[in-house]
N, CA and C of each residue as an Amber inpcrd file, in Angstrom:
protein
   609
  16.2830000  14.3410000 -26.8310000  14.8480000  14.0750000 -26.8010000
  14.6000000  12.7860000 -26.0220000  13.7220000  12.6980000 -25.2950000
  13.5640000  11.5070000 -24.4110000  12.4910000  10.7250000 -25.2210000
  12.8410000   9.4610000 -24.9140000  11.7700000   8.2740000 -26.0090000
  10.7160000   8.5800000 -25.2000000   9.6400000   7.7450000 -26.0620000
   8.0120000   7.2710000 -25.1450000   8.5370000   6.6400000 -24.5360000
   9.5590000   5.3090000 -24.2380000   9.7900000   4.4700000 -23.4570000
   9.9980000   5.1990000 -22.5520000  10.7500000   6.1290000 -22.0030000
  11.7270000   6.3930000 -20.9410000  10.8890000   6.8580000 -20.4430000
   9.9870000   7.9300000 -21.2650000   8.4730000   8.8850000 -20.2490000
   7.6580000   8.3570000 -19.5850000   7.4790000   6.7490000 -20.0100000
   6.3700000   5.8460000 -19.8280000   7.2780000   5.3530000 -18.6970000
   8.6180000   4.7820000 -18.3530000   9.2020000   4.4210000 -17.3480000
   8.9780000   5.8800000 -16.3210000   9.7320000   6.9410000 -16.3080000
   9.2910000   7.6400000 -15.4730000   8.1330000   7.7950000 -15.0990000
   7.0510000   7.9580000 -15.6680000   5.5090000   8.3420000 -15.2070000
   5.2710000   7.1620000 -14.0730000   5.5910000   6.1980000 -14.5170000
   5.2600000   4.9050000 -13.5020000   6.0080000   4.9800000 -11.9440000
   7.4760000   5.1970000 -12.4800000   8.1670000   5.6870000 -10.8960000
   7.5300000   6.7690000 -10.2420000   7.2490000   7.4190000 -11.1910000
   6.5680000   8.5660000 -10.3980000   5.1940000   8.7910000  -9.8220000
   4.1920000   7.9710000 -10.3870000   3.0310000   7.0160000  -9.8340000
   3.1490000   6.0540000  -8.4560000   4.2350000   5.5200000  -9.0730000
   4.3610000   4.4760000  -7.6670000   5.0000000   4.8880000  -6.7530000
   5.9900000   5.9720000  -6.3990000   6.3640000   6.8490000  -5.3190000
   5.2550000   7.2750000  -4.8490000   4.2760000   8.2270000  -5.9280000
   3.4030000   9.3310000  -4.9790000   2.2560000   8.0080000  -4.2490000
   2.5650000   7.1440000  -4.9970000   1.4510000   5.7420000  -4.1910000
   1.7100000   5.1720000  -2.8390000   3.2190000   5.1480000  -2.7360000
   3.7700000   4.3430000  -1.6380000   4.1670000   5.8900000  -0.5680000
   4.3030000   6.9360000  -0.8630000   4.3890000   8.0190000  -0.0320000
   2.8730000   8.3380000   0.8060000   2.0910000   8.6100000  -0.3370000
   0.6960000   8.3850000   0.1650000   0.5600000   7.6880000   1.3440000
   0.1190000   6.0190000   0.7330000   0.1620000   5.0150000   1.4330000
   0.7160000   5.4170000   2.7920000   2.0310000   5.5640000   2.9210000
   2.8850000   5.4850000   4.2360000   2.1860000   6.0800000   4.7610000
   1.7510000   7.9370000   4.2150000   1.8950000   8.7920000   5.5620000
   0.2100000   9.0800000   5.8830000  -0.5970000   8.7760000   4.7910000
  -2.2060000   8.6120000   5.1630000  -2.6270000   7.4940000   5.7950000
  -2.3750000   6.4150000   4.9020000  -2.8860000   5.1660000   5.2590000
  -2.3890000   4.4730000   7.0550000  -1.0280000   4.1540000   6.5710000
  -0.2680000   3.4830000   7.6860000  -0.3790000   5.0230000   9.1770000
   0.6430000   6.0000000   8.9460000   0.7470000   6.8180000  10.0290000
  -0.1830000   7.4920000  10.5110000  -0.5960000   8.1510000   9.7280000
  -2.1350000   9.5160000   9.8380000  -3.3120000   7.7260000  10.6640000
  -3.7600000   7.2190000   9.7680000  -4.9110000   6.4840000   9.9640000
  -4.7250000   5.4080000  10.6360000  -3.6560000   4.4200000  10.6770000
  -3.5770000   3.4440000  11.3000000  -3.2620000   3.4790000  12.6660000
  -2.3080000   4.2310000  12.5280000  -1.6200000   4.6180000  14.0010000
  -1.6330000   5.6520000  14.9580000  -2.2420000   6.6620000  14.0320000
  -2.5370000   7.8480000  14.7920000  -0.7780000   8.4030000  14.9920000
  -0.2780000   8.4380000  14.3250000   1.3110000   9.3580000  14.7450000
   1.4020000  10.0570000  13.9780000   0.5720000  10.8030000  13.2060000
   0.5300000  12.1260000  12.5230000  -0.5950000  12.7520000  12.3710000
  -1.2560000  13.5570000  12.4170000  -2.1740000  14.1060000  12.1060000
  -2.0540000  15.5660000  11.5350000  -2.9770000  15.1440000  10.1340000
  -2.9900000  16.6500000   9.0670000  -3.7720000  16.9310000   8.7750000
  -3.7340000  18.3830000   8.4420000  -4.6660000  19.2650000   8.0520000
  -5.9820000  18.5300000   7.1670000  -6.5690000  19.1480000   7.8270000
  -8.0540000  18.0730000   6.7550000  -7.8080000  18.7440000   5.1300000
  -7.3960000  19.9060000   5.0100000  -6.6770000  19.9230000   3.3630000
  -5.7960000  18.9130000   2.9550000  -4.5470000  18.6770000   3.8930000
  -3.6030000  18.0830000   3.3480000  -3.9600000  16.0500000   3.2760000
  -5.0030000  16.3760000   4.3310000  -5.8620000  15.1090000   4.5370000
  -6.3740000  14.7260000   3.2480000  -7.0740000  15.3400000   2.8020000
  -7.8800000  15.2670000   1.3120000  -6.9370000  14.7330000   0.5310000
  -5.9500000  15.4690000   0.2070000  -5.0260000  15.5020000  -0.6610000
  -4.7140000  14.1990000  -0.6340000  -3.7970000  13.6590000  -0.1750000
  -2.8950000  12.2990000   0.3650000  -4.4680000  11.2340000  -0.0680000
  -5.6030000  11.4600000   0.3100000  -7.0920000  10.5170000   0.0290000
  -7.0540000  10.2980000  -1.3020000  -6.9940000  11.7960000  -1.8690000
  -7.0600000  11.6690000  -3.6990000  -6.2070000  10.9480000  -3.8570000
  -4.6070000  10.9750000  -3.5990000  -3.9990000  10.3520000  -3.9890000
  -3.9940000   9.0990000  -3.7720000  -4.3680000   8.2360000  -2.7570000
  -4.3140000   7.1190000  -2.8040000  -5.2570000   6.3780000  -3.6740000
  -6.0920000   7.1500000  -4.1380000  -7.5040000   6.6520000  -4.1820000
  -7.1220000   6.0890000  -6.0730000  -6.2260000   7.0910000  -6.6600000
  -5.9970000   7.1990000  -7.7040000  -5.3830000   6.5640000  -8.0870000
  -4.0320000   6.3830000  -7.1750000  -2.9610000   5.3210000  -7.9540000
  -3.0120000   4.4140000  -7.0930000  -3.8980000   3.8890000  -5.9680000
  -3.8460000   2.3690000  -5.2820000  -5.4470000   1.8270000  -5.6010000
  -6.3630000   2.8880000  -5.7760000  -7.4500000   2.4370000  -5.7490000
  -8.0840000   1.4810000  -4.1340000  -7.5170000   1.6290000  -2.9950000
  -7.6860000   1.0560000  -2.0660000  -8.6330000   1.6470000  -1.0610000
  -9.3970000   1.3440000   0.0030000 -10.0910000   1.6760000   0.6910000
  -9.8990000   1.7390000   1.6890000  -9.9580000   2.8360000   2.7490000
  -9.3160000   2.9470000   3.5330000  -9.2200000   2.4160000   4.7510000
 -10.1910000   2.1470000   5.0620000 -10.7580000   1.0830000   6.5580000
 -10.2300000   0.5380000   6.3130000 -10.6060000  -0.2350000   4.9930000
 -10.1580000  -2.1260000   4.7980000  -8.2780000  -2.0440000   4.9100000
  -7.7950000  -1.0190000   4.6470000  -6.1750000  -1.1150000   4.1830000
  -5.7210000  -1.1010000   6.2790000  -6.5990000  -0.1970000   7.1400000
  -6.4490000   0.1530000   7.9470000  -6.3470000  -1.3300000   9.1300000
  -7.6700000  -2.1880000   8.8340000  -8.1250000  -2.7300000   9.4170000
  -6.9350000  -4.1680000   9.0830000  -6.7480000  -4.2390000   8.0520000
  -5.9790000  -5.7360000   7.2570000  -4.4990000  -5.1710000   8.6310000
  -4.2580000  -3.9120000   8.1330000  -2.8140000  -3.4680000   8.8720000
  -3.0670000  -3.9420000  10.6560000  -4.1670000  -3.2060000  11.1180000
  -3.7770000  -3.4000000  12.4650000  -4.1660000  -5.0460000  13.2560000
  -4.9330000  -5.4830000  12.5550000  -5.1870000  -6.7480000  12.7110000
  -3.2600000  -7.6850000  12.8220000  -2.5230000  -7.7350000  11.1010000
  -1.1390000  -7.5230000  11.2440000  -0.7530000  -7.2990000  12.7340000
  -0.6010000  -6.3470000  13.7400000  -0.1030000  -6.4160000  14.5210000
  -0.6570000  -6.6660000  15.8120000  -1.8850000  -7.2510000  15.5550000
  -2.5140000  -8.2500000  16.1150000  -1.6390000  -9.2390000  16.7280000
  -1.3220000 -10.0140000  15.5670000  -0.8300000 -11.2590000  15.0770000
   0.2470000 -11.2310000  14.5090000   1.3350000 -10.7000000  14.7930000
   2.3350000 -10.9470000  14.0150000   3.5030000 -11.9520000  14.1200000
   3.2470000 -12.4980000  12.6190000   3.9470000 -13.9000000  12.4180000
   3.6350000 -14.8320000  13.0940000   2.3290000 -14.7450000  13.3980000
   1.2530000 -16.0680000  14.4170000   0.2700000 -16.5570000  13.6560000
  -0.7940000 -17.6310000  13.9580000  -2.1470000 -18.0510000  13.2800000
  -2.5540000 -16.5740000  13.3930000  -3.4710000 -16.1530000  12.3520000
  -4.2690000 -15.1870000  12.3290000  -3.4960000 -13.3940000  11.9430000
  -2.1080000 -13.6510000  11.6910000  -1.6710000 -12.5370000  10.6250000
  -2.4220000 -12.9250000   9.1810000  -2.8400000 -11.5660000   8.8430000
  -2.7990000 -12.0250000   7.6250000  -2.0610000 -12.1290000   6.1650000
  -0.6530000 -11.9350000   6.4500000   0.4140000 -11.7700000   5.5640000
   1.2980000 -12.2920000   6.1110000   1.3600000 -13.3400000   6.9120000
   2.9030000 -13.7780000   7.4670000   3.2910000 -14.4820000   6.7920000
   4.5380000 -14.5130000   5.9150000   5.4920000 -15.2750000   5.6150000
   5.9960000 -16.6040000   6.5570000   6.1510000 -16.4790000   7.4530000
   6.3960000 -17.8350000   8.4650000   5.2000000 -18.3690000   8.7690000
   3.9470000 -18.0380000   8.4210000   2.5950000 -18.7980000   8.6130000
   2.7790000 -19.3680000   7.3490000   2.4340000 -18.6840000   6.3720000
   1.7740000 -18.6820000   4.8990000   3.3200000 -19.5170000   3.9090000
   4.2940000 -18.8840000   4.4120000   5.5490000 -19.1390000   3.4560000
   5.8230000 -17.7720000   2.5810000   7.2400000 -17.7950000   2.5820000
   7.8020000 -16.8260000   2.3250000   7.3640000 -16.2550000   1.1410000
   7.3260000 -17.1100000  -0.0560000   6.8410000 -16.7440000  -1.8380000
   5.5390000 -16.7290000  -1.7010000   4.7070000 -17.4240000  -1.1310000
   3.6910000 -17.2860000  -0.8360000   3.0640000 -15.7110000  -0.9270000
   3.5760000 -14.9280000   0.2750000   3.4860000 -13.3050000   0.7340000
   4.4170000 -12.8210000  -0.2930000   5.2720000 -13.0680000  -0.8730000
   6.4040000 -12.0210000  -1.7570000   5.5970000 -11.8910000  -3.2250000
   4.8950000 -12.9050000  -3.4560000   4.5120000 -13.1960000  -4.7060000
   2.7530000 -13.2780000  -4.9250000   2.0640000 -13.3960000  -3.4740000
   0.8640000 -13.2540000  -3.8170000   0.3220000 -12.1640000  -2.2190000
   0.8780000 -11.5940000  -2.0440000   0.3700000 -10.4020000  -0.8510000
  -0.9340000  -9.7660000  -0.9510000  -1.3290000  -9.4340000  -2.3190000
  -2.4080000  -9.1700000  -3.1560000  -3.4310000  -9.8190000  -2.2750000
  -3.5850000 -11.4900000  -2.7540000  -4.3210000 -12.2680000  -2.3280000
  -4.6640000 -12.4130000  -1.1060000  -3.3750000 -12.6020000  -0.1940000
  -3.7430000 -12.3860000   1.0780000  -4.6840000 -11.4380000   1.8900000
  -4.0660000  -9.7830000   1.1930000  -4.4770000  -8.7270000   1.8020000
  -6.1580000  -8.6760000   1.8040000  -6.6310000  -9.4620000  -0.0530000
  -7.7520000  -9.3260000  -0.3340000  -9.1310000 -10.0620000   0.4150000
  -7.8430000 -11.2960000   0.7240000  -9.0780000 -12.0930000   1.5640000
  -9.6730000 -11.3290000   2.8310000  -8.7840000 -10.7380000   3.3870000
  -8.8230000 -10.1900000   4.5880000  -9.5150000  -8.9860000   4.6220000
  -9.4880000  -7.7670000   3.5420000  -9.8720000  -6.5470000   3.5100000
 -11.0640000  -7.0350000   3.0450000 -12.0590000  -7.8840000   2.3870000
 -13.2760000  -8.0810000   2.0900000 -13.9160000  -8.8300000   3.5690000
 -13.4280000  -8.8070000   4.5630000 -14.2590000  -9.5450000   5.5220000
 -14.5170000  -8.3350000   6.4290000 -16.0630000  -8.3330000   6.3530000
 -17.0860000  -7.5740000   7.3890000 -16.2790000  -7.1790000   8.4380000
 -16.1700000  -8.8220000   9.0330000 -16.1600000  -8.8900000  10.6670000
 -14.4670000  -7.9220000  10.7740000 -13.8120000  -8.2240000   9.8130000
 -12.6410000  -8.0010000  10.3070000 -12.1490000  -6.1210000  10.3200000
 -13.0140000  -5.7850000   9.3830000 -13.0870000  -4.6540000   9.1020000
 -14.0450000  -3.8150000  10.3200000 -14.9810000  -4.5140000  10.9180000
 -15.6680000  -4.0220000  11.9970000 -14.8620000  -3.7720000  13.2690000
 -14.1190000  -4.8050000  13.4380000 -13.2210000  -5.3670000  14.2000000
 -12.0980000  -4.0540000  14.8330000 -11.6280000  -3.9530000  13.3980000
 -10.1170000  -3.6720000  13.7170000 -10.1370000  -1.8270000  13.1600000
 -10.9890000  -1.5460000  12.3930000 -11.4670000  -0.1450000  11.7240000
 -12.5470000   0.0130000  12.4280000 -13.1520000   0.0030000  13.6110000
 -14.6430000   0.8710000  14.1620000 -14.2690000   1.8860000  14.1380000
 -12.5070000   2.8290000  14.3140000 -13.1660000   4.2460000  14.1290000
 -12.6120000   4.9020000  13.1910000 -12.6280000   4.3700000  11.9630000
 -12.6790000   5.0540000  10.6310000 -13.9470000   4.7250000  10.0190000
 -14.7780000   6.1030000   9.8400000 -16.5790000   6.1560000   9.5920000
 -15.8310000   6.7690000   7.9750000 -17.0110000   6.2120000   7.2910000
 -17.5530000   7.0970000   6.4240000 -17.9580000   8.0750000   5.6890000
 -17.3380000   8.9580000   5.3510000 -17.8270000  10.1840000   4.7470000
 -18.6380000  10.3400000   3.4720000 -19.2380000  11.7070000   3.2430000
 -19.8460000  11.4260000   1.5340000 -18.2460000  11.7550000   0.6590000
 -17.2890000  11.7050000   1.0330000 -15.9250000  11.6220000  -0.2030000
 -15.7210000  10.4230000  -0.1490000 -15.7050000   9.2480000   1.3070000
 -15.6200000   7.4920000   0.8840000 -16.5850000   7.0210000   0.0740000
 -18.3890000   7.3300000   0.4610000 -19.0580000   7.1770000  -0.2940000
 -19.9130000   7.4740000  -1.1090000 -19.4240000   8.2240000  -2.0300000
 -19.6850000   8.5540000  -3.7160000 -18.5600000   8.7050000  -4.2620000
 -17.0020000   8.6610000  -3.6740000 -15.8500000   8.4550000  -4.3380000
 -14.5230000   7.3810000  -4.1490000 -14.6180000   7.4140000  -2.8090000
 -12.9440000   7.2460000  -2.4410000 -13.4860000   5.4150000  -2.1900000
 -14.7250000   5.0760000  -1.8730000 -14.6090000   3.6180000  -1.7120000
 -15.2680000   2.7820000  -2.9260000 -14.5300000   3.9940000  -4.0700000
 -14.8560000   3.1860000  -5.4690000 -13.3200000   2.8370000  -6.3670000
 -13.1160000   1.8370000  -5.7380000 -11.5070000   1.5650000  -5.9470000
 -11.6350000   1.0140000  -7.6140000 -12.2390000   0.6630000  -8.3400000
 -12.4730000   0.5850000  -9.4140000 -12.1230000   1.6700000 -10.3000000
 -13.5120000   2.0070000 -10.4530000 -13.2110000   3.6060000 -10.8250000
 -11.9560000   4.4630000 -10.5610000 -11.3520000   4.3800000  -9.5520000
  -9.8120000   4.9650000  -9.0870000  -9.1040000   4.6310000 -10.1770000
  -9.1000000   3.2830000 -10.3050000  -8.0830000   2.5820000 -11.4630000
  -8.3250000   2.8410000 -12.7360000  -9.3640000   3.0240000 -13.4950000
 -10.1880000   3.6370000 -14.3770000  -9.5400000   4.6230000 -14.6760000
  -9.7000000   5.7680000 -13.9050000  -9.6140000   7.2650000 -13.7440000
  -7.6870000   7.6730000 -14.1890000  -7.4690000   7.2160000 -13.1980000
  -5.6260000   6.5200000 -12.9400000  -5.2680000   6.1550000 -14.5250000
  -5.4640000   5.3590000 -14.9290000  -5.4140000   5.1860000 -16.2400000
  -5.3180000   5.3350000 -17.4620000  -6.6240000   6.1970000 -17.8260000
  -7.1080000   7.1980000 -18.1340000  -6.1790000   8.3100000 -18.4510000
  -5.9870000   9.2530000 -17.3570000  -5.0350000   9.9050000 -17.3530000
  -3.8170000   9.6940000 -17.9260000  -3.2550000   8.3510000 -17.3540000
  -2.0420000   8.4040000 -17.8620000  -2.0250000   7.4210000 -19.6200000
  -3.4910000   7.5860000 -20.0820000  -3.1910000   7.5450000 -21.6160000
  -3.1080000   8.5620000 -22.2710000  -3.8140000   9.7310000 -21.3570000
  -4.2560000  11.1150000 -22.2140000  -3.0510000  11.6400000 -22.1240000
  -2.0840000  11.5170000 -21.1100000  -0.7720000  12.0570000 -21.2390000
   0.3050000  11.4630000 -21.9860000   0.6440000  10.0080000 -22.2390000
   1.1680000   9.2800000 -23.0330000   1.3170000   8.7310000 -24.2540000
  -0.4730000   8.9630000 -23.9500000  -0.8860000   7.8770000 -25.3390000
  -1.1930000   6.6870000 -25.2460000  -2.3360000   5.8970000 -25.8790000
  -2.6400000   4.7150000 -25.1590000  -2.1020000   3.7570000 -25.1250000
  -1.0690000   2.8330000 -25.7910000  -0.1880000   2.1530000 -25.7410000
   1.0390000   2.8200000 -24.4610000   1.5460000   3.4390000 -24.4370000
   3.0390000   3.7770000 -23.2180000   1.7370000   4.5040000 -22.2850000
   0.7560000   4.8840000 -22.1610000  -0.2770000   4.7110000 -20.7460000
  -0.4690000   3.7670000 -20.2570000  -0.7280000   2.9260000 -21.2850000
  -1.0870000   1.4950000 -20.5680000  -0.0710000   0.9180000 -19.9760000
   1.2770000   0.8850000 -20.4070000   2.5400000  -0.0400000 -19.8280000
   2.9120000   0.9550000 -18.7770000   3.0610000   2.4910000 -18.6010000
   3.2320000   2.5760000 -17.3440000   2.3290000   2.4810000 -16.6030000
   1.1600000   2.6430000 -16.7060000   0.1680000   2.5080000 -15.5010000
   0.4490000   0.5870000 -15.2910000   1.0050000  -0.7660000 -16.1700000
   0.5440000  -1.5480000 -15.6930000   2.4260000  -1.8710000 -14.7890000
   3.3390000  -1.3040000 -15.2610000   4.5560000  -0.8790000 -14.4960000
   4.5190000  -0.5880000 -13.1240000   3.3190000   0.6090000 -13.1590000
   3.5920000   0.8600000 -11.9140000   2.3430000  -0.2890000 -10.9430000
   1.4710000  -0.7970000 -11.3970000   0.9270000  -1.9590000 -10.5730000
   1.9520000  -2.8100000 -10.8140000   2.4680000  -3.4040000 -11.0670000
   3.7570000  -4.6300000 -11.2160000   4.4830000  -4.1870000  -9.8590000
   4.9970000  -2.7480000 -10.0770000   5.7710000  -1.7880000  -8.5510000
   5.0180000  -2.0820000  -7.2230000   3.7930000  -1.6860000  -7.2740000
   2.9390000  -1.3120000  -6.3950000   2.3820000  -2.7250000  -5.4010000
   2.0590000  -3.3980000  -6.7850000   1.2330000  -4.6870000  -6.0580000
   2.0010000  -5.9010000  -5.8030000   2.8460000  -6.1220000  -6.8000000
   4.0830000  -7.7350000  -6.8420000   5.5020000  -6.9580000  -6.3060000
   5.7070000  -5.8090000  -6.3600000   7.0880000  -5.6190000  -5.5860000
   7.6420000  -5.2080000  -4.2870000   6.7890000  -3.9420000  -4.6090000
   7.3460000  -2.9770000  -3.2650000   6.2350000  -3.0930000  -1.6930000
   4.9260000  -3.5810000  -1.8550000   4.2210000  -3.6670000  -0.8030000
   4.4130000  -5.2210000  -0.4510000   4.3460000  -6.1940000  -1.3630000
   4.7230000  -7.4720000  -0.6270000   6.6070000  -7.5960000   0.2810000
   7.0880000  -6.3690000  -0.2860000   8.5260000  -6.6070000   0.3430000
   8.6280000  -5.9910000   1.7780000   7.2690000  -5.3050000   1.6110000
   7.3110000  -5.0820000   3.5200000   6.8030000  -5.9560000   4.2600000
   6.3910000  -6.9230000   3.5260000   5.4160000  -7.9610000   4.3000000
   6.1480000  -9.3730000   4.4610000   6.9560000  -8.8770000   3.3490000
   7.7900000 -10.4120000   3.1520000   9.1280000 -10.5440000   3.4010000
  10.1230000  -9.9570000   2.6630000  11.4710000  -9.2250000   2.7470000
  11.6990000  -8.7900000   4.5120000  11.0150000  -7.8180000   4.8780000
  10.9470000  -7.2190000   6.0810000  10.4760000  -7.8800000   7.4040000
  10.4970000  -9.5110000   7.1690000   9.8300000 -10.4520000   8.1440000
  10.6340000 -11.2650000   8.0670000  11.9880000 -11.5620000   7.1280000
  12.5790000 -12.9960000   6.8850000  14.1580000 -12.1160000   6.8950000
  14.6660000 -11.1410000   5.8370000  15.5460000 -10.6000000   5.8800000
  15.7750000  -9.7680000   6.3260000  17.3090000  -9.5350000   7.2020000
  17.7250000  -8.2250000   7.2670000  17.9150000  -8.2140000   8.4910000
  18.2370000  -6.7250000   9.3240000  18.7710000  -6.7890000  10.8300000
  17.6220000  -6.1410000  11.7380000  17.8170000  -6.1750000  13.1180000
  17.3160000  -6.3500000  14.0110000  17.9770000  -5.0940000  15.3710000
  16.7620000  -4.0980000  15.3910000  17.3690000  -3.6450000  16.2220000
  16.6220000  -3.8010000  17.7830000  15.5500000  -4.6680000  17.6300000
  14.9290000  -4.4470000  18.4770000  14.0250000  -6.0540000  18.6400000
  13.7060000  -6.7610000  19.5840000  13.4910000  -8.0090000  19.6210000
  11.7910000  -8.6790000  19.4570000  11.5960000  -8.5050000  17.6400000
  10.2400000  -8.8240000  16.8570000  10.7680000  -9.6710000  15.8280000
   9.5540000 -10.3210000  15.2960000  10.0530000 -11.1000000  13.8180000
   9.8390000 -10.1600000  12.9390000   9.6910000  -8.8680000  12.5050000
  10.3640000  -8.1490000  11.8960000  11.6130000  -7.6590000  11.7950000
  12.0640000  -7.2310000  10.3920000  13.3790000  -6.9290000  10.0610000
  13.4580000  -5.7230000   9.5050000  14.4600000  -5.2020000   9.4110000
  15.0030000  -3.6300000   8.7670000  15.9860000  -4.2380000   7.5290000
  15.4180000  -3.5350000   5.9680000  16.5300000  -3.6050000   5.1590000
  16.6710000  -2.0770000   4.6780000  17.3590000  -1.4900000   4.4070000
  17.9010000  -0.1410000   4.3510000  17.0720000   0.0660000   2.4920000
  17.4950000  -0.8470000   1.7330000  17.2180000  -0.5930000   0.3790000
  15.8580000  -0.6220000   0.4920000  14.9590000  -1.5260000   1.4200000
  13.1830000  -1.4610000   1.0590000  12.8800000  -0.2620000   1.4020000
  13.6310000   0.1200000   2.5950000  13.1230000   1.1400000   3.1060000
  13.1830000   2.6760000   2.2180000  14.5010000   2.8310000   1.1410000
  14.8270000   3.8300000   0.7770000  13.7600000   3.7830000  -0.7100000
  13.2580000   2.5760000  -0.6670000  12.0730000   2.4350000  -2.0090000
  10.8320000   2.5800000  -1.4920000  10.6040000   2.7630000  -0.0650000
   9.0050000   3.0410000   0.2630000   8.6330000   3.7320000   1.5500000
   9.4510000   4.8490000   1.2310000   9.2090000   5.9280000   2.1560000
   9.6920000   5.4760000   3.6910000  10.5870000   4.4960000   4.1260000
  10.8700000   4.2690000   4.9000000  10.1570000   2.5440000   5.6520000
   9.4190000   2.5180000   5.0750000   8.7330000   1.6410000   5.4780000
   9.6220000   0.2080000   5.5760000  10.4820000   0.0740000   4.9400000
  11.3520000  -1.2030000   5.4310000  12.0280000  -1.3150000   6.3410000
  11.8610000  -0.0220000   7.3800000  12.5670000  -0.4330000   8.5030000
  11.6920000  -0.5800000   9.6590000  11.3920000  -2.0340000   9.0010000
   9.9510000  -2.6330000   9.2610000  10.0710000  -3.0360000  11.2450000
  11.4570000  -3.6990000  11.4970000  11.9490000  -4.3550000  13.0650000
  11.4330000  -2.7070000  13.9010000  12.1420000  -1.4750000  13.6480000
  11.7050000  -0.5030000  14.3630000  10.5190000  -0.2450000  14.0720000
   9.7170000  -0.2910000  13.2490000   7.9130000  -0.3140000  13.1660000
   7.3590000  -0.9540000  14.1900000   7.6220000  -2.2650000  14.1950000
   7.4720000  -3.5510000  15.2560000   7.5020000  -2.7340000  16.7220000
   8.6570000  -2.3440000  16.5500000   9.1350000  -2.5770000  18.3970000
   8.2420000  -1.7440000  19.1500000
């Protein structure tokens, strides 16, 4: 028989995978970069999901990112570890990202062509409610005590571990295949859909 503990640990890994899979292949590839493009079903899909277990918005996640390679590891990144300091970004990325994703200009800037829909607005750019909802769920499945610790597990994953280690980890440690102040570590990468092999992102 498996404890509440262990269910409540899995539910969270399994939250924060479908978060950071999401993330990767909507947010970063599909939207940022344009190197994938999917089905407006499968489009939806990957939206719900982010919407649920990151609660994030999508311009703003879009706009913070490409701005990033704007500037990278210069005045005007907004997550550089060699600007900001290393613990700085490992330990407060959150903060950074937030200053940046709440500014107009920057979001005008760097997102002019991610518009609006009525699913951003009456749902998907209510990142609140996401978390709410997210929640929620995972009390009705748990129970409200082991809901609450994995849903706050998997933000601990989500927000203080695995997204500041692409920002931070992936800028200071690791190898180089290609000549950026980004780095490749094999383990970030195998914890977030690839995304730590941050130096070939760069190049």
């Amino acid at each position: 028989v498996i404890s509440s503990f262990a269910l409540a640990l899995i539910a969270a890994v399994v939250v924060l995978q479908i978060a950071i899979f999401s993330s990767s292949i909507y947010l970063h590839r599909c939207l940022t970069h344009r190197a994938v493009k999917l089905h407006p079903i499968v489009a939806l899909f990957f939206r719900m999901m982010v919407w649920i277990t990151t609660g994030l918005v999508a311009k703003q996640w879009v706009a913070v990112h490409r701005k990033h390679h704007a500037f990278p590891d210069v005045e005007g990144d907004p997550h550089s570890p060699h600007v900001a300091g290393f613990w700085s970004i490992q330990l407060g990325n959150v903060v950074h990202y937030a200053r940046e994703a709440h500014k107009p200009e920057v979001v005008e800037k760097y997102a002019k062509d991610i518009h609006d829909d009525a699913w951003d607005r009456y749902l998907f750019n209510h990142g609140k409610a996401a978390n709410l909802l997210g929640l929620t769920l995972l009390c009705l499945g748990l129970g409200v005590g082991w809901g609450l610790l994995a849903g706050a597990l998997h933000a601990i994953g989500y927000v203080f571990i695995l997204s500041p280690s692409v920002n931070g980890l992936c800028h200071v440690f690791g190898r180089k295949n290609f000549d950026n102040t980004a780095t490749n570590l094999q383990s970030v990468a195998f914890l977030t859909a690839g995304e730590g092999l941050h130096n070939n992102h760069h190049a």
